[in-house]
ROTI-787379 format. One record per residue (C-alpha): residue in one letter; x, y, z. Coordinates in nm, 3 decimals, padded with zeros to 5 digits. Example, Ala and Ser with C-alpha at 12.3 -4.5 7.8 and 13.67 -1.06 7.14 Angstrom:
<rs>
 code       X       Y       Z
    A  01.230 -00.450  00.780
    S  01.367 -00.106  00.714
</rs>
This chain:
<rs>
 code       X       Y       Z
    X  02.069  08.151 -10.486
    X  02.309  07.858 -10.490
    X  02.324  07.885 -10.879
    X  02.417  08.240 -10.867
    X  02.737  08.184 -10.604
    X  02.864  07.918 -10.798
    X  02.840  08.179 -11.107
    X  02.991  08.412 -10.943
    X  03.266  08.155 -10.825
    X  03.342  08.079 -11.148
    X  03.339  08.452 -11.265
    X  03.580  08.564 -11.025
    X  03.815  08.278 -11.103
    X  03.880  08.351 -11.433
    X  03.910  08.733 -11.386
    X  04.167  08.646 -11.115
    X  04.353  08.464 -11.422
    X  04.303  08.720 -11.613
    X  04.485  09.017 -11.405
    X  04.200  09.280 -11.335
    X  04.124  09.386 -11.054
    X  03.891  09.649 -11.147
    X  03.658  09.401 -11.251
    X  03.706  09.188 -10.966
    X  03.597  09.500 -10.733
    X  03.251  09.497 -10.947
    X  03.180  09.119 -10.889
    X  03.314  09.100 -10.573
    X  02.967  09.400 -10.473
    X  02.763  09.191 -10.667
    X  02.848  08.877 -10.398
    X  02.803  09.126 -10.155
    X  02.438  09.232 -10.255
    X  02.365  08.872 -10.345
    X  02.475  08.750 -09.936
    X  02.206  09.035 -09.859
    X  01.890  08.929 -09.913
    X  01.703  09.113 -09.739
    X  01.359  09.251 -09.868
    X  01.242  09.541 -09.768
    X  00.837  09.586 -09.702
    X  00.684  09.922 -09.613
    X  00.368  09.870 -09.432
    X  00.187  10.236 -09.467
    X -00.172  10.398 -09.406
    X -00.339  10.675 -09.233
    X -00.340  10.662 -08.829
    X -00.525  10.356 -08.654
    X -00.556  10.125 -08.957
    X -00.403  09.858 -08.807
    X -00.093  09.847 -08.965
    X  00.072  09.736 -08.635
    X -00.222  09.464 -08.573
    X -00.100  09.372 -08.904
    X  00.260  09.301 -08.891
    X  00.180  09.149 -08.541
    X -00.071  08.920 -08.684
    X  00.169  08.838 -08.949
    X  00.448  08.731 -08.703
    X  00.257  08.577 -08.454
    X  00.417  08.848 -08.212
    X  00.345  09.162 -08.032
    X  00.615  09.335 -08.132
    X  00.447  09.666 -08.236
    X  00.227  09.848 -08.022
    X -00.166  09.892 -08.025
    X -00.341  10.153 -07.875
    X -00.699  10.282 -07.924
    X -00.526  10.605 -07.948
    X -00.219  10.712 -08.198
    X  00.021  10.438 -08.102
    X  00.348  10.442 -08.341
    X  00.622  10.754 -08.333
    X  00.889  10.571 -08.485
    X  00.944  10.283 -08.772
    X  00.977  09.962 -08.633
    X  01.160  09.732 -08.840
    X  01.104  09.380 -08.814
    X  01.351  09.110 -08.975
    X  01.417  08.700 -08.907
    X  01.663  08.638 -08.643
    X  01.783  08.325 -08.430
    X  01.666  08.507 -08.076
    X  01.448  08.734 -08.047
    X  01.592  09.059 -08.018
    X  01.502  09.451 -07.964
    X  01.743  09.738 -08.064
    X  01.668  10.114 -08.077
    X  01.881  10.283 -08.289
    X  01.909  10.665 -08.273
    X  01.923  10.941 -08.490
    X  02.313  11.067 -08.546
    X  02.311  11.402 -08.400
    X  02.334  11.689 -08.676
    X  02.635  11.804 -08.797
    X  02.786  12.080 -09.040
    X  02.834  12.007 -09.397
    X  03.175  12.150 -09.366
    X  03.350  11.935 -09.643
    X  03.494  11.720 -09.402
    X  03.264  11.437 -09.482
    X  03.189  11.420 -09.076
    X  02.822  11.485 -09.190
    X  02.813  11.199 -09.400
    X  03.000  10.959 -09.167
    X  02.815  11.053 -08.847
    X  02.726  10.683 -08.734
    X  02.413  10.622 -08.531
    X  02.397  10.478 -08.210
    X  02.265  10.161 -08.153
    X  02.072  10.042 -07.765
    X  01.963  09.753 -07.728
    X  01.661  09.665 -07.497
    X  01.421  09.419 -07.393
    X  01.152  09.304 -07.608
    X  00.880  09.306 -07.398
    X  00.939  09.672 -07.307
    X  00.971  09.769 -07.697
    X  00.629  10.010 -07.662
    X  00.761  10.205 -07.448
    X  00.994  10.340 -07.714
    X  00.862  10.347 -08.045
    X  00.533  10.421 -07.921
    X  00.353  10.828 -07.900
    X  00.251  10.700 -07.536
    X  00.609  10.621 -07.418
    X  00.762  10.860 -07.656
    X  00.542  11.129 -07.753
    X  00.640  11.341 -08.132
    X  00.949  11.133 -08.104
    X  01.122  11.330 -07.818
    X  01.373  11.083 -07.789
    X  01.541  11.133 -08.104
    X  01.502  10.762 -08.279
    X  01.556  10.698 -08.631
    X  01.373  10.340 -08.595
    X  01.368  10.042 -08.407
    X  01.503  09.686 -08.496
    X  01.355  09.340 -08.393
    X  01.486  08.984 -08.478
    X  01.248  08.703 -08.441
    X  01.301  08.310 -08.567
    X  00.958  08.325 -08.817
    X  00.982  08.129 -09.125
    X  00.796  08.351 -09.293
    X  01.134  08.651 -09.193
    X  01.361  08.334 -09.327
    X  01.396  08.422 -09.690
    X  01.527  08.796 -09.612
    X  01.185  08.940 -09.588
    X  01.183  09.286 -09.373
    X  00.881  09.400 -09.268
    X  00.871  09.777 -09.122
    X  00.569  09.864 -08.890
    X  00.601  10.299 -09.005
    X  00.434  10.588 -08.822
    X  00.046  10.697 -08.999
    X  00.098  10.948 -09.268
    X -00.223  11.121 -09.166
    X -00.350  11.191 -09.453
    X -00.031  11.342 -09.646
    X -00.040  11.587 -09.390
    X  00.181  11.549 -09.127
    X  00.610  11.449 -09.061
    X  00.548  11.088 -09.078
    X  00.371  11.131 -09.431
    X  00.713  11.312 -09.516
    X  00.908  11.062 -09.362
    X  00.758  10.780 -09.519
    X  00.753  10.960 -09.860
    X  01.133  10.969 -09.857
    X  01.164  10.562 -09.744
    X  00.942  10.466 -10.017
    X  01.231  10.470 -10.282
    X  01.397  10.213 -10.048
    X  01.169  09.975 -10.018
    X  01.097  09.692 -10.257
    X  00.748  09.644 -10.150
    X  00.491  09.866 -10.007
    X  00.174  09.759 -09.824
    X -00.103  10.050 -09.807
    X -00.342  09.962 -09.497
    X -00.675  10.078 -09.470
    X -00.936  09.960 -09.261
    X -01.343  09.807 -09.336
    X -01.470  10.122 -09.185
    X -01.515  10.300 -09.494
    X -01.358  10.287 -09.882
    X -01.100  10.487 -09.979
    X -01.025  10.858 -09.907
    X -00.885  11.116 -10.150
    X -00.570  11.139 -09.946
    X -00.539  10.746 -09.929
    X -00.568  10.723 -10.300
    X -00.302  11.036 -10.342
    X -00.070  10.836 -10.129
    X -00.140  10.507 -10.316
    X -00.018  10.716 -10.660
    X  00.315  10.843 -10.545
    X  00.358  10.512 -10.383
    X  00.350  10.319 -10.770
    X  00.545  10.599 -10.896
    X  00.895  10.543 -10.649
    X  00.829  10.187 -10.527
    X  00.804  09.878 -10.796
    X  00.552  09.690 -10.621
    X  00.281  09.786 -10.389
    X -00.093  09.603 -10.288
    X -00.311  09.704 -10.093
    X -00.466  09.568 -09.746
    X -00.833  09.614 -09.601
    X -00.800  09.537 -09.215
    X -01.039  09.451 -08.934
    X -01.295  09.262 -09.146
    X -01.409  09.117 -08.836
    X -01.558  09.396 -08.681
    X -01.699  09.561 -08.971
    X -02.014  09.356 -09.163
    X -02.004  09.528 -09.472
    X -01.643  09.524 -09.554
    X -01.751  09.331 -09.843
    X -01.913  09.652 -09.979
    X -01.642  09.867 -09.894
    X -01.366  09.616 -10.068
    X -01.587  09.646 -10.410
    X -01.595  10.024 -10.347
    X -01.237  09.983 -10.297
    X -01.154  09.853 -10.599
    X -01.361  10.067 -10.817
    X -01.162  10.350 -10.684
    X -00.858  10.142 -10.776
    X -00.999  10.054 -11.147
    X -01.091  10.449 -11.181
    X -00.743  10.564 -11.054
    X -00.579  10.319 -11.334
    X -00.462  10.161 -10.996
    X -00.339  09.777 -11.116
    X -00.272  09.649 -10.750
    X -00.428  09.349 -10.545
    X -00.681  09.410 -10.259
    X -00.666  09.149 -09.965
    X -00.893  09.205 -09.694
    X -00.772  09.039 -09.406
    X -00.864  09.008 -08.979
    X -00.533  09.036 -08.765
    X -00.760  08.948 -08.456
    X -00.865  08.624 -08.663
    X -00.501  08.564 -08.732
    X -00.361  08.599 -08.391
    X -00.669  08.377 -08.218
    X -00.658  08.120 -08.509
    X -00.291  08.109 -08.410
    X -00.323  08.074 -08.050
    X -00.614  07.778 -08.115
    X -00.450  07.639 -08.417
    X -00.778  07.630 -08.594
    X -00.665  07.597 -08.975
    X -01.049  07.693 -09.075
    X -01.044  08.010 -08.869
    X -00.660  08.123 -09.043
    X -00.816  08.076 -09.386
    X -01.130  08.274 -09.266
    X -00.896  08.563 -09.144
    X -00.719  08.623 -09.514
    X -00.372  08.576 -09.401
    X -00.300  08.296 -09.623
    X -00.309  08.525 -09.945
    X -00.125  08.765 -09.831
    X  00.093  08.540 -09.669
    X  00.117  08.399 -10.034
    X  00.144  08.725 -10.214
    X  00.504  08.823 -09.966
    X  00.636  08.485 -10.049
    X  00.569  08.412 -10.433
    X  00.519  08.837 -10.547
    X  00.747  09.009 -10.335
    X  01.027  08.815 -10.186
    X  00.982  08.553 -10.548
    X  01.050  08.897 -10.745
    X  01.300  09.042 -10.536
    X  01.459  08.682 -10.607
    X  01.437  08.761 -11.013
    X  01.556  09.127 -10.948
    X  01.866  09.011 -10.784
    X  01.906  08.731 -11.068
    X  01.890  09.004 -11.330
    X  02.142  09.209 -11.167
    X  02.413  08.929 -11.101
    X  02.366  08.787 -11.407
    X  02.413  09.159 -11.585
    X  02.762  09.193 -11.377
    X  02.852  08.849 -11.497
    X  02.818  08.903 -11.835
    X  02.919  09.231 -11.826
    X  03.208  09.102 -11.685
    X  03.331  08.807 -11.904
    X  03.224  09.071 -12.246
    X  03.496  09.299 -12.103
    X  03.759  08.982 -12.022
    X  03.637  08.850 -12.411
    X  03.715  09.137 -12.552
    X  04.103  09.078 -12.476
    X  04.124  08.745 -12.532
    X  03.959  08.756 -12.882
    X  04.179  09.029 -12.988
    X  04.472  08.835 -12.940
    X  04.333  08.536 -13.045
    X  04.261  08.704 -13.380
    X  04.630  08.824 -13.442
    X  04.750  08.493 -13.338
    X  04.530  08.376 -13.636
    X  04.562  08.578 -13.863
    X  04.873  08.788 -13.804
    X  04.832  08.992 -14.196
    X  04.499  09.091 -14.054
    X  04.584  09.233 -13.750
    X  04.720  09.543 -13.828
    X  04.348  09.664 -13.912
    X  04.192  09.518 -13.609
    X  04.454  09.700 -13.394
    X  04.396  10.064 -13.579
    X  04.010  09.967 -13.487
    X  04.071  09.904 -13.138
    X  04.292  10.169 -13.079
    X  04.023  10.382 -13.287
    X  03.763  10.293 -13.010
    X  04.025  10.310 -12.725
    X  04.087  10.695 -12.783
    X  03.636  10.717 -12.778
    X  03.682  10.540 -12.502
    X  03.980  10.792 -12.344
    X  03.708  11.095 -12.417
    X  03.460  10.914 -12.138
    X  03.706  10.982 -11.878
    X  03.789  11.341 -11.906
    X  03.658  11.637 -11.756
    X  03.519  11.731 -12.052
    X  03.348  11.411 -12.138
    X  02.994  11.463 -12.304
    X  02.824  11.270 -12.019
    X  03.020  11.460 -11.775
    X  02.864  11.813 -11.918
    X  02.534  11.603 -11.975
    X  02.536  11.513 -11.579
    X  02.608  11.861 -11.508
    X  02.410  12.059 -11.656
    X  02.116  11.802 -11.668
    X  02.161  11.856 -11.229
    X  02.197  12.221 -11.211
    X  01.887  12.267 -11.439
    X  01.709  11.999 -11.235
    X  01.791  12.147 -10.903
    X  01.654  12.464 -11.039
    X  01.323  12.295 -11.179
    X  01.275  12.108 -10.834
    X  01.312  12.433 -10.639
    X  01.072  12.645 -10.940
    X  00.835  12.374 -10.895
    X  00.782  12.344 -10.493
    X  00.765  12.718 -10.484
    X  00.499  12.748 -10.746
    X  00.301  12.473 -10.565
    X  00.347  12.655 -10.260
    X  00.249  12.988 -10.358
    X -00.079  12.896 -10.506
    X -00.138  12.732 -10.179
    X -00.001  13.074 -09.995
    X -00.308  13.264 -10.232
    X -00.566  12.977 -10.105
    X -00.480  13.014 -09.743
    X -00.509  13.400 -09.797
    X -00.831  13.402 -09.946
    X -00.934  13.193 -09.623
    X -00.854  13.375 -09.396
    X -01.000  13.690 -09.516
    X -01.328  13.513 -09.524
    X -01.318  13.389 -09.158
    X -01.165  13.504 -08.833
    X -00.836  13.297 -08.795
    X -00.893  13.327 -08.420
    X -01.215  13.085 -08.427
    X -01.086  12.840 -08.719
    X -00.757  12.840 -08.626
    X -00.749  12.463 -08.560
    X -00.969  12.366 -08.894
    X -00.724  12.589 -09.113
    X -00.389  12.459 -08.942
    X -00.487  12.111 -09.021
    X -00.583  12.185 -09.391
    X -00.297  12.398 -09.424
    X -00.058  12.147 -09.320
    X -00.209  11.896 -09.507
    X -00.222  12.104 -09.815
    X  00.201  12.170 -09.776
    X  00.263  11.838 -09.732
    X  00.085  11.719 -10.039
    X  00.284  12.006 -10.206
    X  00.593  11.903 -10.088
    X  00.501  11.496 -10.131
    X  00.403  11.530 -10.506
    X  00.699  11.765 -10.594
    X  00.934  11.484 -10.425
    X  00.812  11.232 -10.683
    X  00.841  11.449 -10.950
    X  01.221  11.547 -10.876
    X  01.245  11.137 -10.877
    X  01.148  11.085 -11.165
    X  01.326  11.321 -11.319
    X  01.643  11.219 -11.188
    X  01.542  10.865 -11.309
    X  01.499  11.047 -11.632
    X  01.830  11.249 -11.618
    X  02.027  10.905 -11.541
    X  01.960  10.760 -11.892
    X  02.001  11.046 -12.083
    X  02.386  11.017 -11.917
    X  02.403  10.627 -12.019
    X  02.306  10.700 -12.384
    X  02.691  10.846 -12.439
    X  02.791  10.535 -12.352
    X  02.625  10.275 -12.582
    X  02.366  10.323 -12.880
    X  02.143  10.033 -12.785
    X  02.122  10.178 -12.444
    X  02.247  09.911 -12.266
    X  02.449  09.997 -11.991
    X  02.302  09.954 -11.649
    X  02.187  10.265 -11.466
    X  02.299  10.243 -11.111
    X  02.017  10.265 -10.784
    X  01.915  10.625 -10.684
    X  01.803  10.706 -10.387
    X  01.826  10.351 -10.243
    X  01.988  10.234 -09.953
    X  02.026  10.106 -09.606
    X  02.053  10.461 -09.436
    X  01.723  10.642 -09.458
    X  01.729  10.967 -09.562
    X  01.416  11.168 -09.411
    X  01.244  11.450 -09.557
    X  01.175  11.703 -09.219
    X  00.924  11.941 -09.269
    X  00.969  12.261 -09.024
    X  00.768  12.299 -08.664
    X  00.384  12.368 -08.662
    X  00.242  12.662 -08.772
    X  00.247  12.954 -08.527
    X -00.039  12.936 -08.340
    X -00.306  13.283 -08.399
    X -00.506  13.345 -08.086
    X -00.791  13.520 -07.996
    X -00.755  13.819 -07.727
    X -00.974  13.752 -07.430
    X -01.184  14.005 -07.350
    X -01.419  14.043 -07.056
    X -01.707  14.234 -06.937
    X -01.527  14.514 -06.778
    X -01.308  14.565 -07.092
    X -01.612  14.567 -07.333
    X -01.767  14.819 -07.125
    X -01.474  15.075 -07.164
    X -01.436  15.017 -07.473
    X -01.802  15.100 -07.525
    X -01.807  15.403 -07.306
    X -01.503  15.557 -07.485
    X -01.724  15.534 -07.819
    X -02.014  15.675 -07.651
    X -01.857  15.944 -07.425
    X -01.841  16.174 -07.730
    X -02.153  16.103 -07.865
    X -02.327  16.195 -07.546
    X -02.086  16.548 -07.502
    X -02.174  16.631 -07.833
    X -02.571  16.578 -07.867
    X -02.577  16.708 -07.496
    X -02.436  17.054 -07.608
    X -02.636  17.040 -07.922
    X -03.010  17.001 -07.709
    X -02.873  17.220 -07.407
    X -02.837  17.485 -07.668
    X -03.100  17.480 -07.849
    X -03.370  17.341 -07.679
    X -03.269  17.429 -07.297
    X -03.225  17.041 -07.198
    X -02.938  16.940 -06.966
    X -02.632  16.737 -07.146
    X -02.744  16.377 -07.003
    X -03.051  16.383 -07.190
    X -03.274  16.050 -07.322
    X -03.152  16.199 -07.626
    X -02.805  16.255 -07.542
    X -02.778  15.918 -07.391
    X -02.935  15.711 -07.688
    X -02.699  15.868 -07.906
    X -02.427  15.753 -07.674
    X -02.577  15.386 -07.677
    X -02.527  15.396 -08.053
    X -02.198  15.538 -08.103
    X -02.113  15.302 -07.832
    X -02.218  14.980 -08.006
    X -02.070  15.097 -08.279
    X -01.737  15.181 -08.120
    X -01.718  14.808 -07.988
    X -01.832  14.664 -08.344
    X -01.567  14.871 -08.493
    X -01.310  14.741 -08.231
    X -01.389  14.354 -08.292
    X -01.379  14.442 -08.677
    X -01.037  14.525 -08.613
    X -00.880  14.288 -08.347
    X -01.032  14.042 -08.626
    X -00.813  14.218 -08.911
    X -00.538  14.233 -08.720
    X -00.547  13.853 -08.637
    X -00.622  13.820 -09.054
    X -00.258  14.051 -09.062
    X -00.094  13.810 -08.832
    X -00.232  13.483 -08.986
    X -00.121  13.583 -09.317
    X  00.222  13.650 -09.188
    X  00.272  13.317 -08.983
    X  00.114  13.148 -09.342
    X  00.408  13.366 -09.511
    X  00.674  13.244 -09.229
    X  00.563  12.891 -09.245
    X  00.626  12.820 -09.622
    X  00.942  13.043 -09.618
    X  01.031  12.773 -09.361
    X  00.902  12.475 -09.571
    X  01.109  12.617 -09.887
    X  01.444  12.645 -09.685
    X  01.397  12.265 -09.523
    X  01.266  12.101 -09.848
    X  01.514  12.281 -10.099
    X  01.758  12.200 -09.835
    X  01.736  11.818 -09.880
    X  01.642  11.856 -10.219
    X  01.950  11.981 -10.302
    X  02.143  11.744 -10.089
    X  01.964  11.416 -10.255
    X  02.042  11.552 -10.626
    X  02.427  11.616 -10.557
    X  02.381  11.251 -10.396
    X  02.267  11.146 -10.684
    X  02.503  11.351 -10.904
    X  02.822  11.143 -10.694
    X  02.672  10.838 -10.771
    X  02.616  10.868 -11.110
    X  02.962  11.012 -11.191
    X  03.113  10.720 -10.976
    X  02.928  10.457 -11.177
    X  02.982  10.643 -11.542
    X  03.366  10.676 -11.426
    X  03.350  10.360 -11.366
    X  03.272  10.190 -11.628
    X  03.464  10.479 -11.879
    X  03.766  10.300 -11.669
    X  03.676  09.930 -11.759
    X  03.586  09.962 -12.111
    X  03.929  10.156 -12.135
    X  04.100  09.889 -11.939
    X  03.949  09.596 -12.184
    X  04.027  09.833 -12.504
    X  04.379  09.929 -12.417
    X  04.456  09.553 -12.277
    X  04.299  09.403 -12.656
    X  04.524  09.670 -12.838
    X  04.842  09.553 -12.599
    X  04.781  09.199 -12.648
    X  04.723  09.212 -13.030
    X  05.017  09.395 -13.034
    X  05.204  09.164 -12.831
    X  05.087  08.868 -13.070
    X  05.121  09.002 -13.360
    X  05.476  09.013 -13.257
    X  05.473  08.677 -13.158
    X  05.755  08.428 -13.350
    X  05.576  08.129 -13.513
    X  05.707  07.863 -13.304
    X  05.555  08.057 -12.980
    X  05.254  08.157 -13.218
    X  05.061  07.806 -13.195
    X  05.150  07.707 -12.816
    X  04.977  08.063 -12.716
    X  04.706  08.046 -12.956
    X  04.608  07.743 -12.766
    X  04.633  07.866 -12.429
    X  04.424  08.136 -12.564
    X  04.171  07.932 -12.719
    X  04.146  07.785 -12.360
    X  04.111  08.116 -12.176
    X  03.812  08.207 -12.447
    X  03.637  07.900 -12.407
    X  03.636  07.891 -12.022
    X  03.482  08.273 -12.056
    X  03.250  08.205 -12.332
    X  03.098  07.897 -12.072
    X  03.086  08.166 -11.780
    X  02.863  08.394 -12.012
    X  02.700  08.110 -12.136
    X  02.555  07.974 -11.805
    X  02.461  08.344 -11.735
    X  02.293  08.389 -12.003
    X  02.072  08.068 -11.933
    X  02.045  08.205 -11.571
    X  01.902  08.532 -11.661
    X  01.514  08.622 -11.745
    X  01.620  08.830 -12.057
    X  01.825  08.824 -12.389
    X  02.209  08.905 -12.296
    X  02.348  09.205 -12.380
    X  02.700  09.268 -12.499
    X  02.904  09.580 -12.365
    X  02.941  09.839 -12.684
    X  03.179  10.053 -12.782
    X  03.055  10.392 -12.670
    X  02.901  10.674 -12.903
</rs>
């Protein structure tokens, strides 16, 4: 990165010369972001994978905990530090979006705690369904392989899609820069695994996959190739590793350099080095050197403008009618009324409105499916089968209609940048990105249908009130006509089957009226899931809608600054007496030279052709 500071060293230097600030603010974040190099790695999977084994293996540490039985609640968050370190970090508490901005402010509060006691906190042992309201935990550690910025973060199993932590996670992924799906040797790939793995490639850049505990399954070779046919067949282009923490940790412990290379480690090892933390490296080249030479276009722009009237001062006039030409297009990107302005607008009310269209019609279909179940079964007796696809089946819903409303936003962004240049080259700022993690909280569990106990004494009245009238009347009937007393054999086997019909017509209905109340706690439930979801659906887009008018406003404000400072300065030169004429023209000369080697070494630092900032459309 030493390059890049010294770019930036020399970029900031000569727009301090130059008198503006506003560009100074823009390359003063980009040395910000570049003294932040952390890189972000999402390790994700289904419960007891061995995603914790994992990221212990991978820094020789137990730092996450492993149970036989569901072992992580919270994210734990895992980054290189001199001393090793634990802090807990809690949720702020909810408050009112009031306008205030106290929502968005609310800071979290930060505990820190002794390593070794770590489980106790972030684990569903020591804190069961997160009681303890954490939003993740934070560990420092001196590894070599944490050095270069890399982050690792240990997250709770998404279950299959179906559960908070899948929602959760869903909602970090656009954060990360990496993402790790873990699955274990027991068996290839499940259709909720592979439904993960696709919204995972659609809202992170890079993700690979990991096939754990090697060692105690002998046929993990078969499931790997089954593995990657299912990868091939889902048009999946991501590496498999297949790796042994247990190998790791004891090759570790013996320092047996045969036994590490047996476990897998070094390949993935390799893969976080050269493919994750190597690209985050290019990403963050790319972006500096695009401020850079977005920076000294804007700075060139003056300087050549009064350059050119101090050369050719009976040519100036026309330059200066252009400039001030494209400095009024220019003053129509910061209004109100500004295309892009309606264009962001619109584009986000009709979006919001899409988002919400789509997660109800996904949800209603899956309203009609749970229906249909239930009439076919009593809810009573499946209860626990149906909750668990039910859930499931929401959070898919919910999951898949969160990467769409991504990508559309993604989609919404450049439509906004194309008012500002025809070749499309103005940089899109990063949505839904950040250090804060936003979670997507799905409501409480479904309410719970039970099934009415009844015993022996109750089945008997409830038998004898069907059969009481059959016996009264069939009594009569044979006492009357054929001289027999009222309890008759007759009588009474009549009773017996009115009886058992009596109690089959009573189980018929408790049965419907558990089908009644199932369908209404199905009807409750997704009400519940359309208020939360919509909710934060909502929130993210106007997020999203701030950030894009901040960054469009933005640069409408630079490319009217460099416009209105090349009109000034033309002006100024074209004013110029000749004796002062040649001494400036010098100095200027200077100034354009000592910008035009700033781009120059940026444009020999970055991994694409340079673009030049246009004048907008």
């Amino acid at each position: 990165m030493e390059p890049l500071a010294d770019l930036l060293d020399r970029a900031v230097e000569v727009t301090a010369d130059s008198g503006r600030p506003d560009l100074m603010a823009r390359l003063e974040a980009a040395r910000r972001r570049l003294r932040d190099p952390h890189v972000r790695v999402l390790v994700v999977g289904e419960f007891k994978q061995g995603k914790s084994q994992l990221v212990n293996a991978l820094v020789n540490a137990p730092v996450c905990p492993v149970d036989d039985d569901v072992a992580t609640s919270v994210p734990t968050v895992v980054a290189h530090g001199d001393v090793p370190s634990a802090t807990l970090v809690l949720a702020p508490p909810d408050l009112p979006d009031d306008g205030s901005g106290a929502a968005a402010t609310a800071s979290a509060t930060r505990v820190p705690v002794p390593l070794e006691s770590l489980a106790e906190h972030v684990s569903e042992l020591g804190n069961p369904g997160n009681a303890r309201r954490l939003s993740h935990a934070e560990v420092t550690l001196p590894r070599s392989l944490l050095a270069d910025g890399l982050v690792l973060v240990d997250t709770p199993g998404v279950g299959g899609l179906g559960s908070t932590h899948a929602a959760n996670t869903m909602a970090a992924l656009p954060t990360a820069d990496a993402v790790l799906l873990v699955s274990d040797a027991a068996q290839e790939y499940s259709e909720p695994e592979l439904e993960f793995l696709d919204h995972a490639m659609r809202l992170c850049p890079t993700v690979a996959c990991v096939l754990t505990k090697t060692d105690l399954y002998p046929q993990w070779r078969q499931v790997a190739d089954l593995d990657r046919g299912h990868l091939e067949a889902a048009g999946a282009r991501v590496r498999l590793m297949p790796v042994s923490s247990a190998l790791r940790l004891h090759a570790a412990r013996t320092r047996d350099a045969d036994l590490h290379g047996e476990s897998g480690f070094p390949e993935l090892v390799s893969y976080l080095r050269e493919d994750v933390v190597g690209r985050a490296g290019t990403l963050a080249r790319r972006s500096t050197t695009h401020d850079v030479l977005a920076v000294t276009d804007h700075l060139a722009m003056s300087a050549r403008a009064e350059l050119s009237a101090l050369e050719d001062p009976a040519g100036s006039a026309a330059m200066i009618e252009e400039l001030v030409a494209a400095r009024e297009t220019t003053g129509e990107l910061r209004r109100r009324s500004a295309r892009w302005q309606q264009t962001l607008g619109d584009g986000v009310t009709d979006l919001a409105a899409d988002v919400e269209y789509d997660l109800r019609d996904r949800l209603r279909k899956i309203t009609r499916e749970a229906e249909e179940a239930v009439d076919t079964a009593d809810p009573g007796v499946v209860w626990d089968e149906f909750d668990g696809w039910l859930v499931q089946r929401i959070a898919s819903a919910v999951a898949a209609n969160f990467v769409w409303a991504h990508e559309r936003a993604q989609w919404l962004a450049g439509q906004v940048a194309q008012h500002f240049d025809r070749d499309g080259t103005v940089a899109l700022p990063e949505l839904l990105r950040g250090d804060s993690d936003e979670v997507l909280e799905l409501v409480a569990r479904l309410e719970r249908v039970e099934v009415e106990r009844v015993g022996p004494t109750q089945k008997t009245l409830i038998a004898l009130r069907g059969s009481y009238g059959g016996i009264l009347m069939f009594g009569m009937v044979t006492a009357v006509t054929l001289g027999m007393s009222i309890i008759n054999p007759f009588s009474v086997g009549i009773g017996v089957i009115m009886g058992g019909k009596a109690y089959r017509d009573d189980h018929r209905a408790r049965v419907k009226r558990r089908q009644a109340e199932a369908k209404a706690a199905v009807r409750r439930h997704v009400d519940e899931v359309i208020f939360q979801v919509s909710k934060d659906s909502k929130d993210r887009l106007r997020t999203m809608q701030r950030v894009l008018r901040d960054h469009f406003t933005t640069t409408a404000d630079e490319l009217y600054r460099s416009l209105d400072d090349s009109v000034r300065t033309a002006r100024e030169a074209a004013k110029a007496g000749e004796a002062d004429r040649a001494e400036r023209a010098a100095h200027v000369r200077a100034t354009v030279a000592r910008i035009e080697g700033v781009r120059a070494a940026a444009a020999r630092l970055v991994d694409a052709p340079a673009t030049r900032v246009g004048v907008p459309a």
